[in-house]
C-alpha positions as CSV (number, residue, x, y, z in Angstrom):
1,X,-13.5,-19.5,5.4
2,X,-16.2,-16.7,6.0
3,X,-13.7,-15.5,8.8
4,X,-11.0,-14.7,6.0
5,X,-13.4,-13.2,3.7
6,X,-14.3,-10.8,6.3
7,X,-10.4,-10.1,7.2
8,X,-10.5,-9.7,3.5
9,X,-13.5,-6.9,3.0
10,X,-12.2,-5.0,5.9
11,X,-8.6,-4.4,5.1
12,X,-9.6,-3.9,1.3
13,X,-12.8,-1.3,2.7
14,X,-13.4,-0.3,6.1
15,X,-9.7,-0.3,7.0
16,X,-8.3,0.9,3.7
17,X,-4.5,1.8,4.3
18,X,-4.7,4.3,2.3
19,X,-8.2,6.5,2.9
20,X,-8.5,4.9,6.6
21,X,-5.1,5.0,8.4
22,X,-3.9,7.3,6.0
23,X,-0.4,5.2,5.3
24,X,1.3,5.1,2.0
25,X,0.2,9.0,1.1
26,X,3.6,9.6,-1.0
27,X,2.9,7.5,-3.6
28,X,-0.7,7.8,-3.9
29,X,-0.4,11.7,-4.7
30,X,2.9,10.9,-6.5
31,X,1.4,8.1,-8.8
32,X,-1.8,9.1,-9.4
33,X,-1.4,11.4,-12.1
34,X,-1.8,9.0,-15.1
35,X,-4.0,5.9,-14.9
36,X,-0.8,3.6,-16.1
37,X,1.5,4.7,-13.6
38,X,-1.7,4.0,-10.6
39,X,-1.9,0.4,-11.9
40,X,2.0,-0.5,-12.4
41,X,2.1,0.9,-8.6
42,X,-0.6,-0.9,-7.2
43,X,1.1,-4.2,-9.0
44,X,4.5,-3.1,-7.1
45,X,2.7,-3.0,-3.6
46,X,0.8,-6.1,-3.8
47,X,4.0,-7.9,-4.8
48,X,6.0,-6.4,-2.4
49,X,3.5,-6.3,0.6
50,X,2.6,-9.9,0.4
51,X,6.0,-11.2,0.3
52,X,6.6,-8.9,3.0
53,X,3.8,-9.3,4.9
54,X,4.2,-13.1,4.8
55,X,8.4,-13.1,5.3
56,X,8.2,-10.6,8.3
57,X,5.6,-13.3,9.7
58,X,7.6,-16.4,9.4
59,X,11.1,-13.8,11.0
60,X,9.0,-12.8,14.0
61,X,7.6,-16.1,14.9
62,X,9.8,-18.4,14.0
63,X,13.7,-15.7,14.6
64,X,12.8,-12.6,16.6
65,X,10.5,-14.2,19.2
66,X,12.2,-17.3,19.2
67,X,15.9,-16.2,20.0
68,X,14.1,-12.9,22.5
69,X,15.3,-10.4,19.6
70,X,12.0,-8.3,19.2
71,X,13.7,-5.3,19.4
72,X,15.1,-5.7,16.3
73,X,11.9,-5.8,14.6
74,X,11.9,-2.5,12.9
75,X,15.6,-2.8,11.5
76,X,14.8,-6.6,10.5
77,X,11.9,-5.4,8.7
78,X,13.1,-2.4,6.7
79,X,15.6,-4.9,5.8
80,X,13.3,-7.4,4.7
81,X,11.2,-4.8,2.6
82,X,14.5,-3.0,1.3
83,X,15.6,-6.4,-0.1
84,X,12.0,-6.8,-1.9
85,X,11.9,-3.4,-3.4
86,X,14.7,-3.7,-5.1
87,X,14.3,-7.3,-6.3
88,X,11.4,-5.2,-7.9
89,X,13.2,-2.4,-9.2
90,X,15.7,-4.7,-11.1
91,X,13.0,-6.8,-12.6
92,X,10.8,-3.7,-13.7
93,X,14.3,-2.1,-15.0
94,X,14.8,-5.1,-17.2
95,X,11.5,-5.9,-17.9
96,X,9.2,-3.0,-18.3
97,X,11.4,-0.2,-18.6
98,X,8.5,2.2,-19.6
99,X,7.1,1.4,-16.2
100,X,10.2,1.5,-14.4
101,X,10.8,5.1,-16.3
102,X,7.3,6.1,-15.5
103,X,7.7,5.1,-11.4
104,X,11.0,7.0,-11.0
105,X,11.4,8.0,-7.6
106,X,8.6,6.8,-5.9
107,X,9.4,2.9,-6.7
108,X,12.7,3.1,-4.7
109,X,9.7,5.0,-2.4
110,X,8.2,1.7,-1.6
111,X,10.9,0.9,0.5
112,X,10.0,3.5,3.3
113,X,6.1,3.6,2.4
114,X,5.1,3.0,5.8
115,X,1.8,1.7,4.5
116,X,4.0,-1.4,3.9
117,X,6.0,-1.7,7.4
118,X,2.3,-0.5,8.9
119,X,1.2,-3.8,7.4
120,X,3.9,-6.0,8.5
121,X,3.5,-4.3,12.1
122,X,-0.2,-4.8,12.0
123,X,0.3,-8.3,11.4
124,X,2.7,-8.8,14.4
125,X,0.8,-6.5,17.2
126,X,-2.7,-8.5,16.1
127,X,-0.9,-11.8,16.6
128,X,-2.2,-13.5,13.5
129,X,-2.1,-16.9,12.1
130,X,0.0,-17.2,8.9
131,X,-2.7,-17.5,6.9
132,X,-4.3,-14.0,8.7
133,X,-1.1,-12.8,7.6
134,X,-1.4,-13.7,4.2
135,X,-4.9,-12.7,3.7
136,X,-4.2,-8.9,5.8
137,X,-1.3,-8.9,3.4
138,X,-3.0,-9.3,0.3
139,X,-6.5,-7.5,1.3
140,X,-4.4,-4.3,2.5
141,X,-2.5,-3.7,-0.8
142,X,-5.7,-4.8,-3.2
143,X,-7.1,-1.7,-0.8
144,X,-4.3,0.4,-1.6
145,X,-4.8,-0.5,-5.2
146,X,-8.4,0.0,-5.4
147,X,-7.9,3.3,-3.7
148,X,-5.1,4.1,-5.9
149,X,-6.7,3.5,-9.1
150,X,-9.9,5.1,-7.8
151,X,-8.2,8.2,-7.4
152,X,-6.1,8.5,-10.6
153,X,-9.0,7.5,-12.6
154,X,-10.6,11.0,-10.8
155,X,-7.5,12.8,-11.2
156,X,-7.0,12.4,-15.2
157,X,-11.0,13.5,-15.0
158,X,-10.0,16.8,-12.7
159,X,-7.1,17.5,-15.7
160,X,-10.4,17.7,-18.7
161,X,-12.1,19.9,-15.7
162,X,-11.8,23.9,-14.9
163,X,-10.2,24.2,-11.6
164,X,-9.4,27.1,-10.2
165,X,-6.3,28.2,-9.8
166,X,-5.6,28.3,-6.4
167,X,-6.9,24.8,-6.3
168,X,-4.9,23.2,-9.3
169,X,-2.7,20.7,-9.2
170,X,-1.6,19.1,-5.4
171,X,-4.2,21.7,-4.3
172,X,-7.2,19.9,-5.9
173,X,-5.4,16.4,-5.2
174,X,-5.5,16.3,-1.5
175,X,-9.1,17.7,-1.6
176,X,-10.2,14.9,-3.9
177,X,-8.0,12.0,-1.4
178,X,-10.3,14.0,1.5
179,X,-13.8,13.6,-0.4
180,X,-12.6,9.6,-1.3
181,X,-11.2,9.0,2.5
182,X,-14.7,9.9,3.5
183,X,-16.4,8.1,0.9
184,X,-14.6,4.8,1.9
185,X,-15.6,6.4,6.1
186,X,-19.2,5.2,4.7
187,X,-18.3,1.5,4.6
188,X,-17.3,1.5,8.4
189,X,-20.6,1.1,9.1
190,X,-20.2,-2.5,8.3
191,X,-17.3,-3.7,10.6
């Protein structure tokens, strides 16, 4: 058990996917702008990377490796997260439609976030256990949530804030990812 909640606190901290192995950038400028948006996002990638995380496990183990097919890993997984983003989109359409409205583009983005297929690919090169899987999975998109909350919660402070004007806007946003990557660079101490 204490070996999963330290899978867990390194994903989530001192191998954020986000502010660590910069993955998933797109959407974390893209969403960021308004607190809501951040947080119906970061619901999207947790659904989608678990399920994905944990289906891509149980395709390589138990399909890829066991018929010699690895080299179809990439195209098997895009598939496999292409399938799950849009079981997303349609639920979110019907569902939440303020959300859906809100996401636009960058929910059909998911689908080629590579923070997700970096994920799924972690998983296989590190050779985990299901549950590793499952845990990585999870951990790695509550740290791309964390992170991307983090930063919209900064960025709707920035808006009340004078900025200069060559700074405003993307400008200012990828200097306040740079000043969070490095604060999350503190916790690597710990690994």
């Amino acid at each position: 058990m204490g070996d999963y909640i330290l899978l867990a606190i390194s994903c989530i901290l001192v191998n954020n996917i986000l502010l660590a192995q910069y993955l998933g950038n797109c959407p974390f400028l893209g969403t960021s702008k308004k607190m809501e948006t951040a947080v119906g996002m970061a619901m999207a990638v947790v659904f989608v990377l678990v399920l994905a995380g944990v289906i891509t496990w149980l395709l390589e183990t138990y399909v890829l490796k066991a018929f010699g097919l690895e080299y179809l890993r990439t195209i098997a997984f895009i598939l496999v997260i292409a399938s799950l983003v849009q079981f997303v989109e349609m639920f979110l359409k019907k569902s939440v439609p303020a959300l859906y409205t809100g996401l636009g583009i960058f929910l059909p983005l998911i689908t080629t976030n590579c923070a997700v297929m970096g994920v799924c690919l972690i998983n296989v090169n590190e050779e985990y256990t299901f549950m590793q899987s499952l845990v990585t999975s999870f951990s790695y998109a509550v740290g791309f949530g964390l992170a991307l909350i983090l930063f919209a919660g900064v960025r709707e402070r920035i808006i009340l804030g004078r900025v200069p004007r060559p700074l405003q806007d993307t400008a200012i946003g990828l200097v306040t990812a740079g000043v969070l990557s490095l604060a999350f660079f503190a916790f690597k101490g710990m690994a």
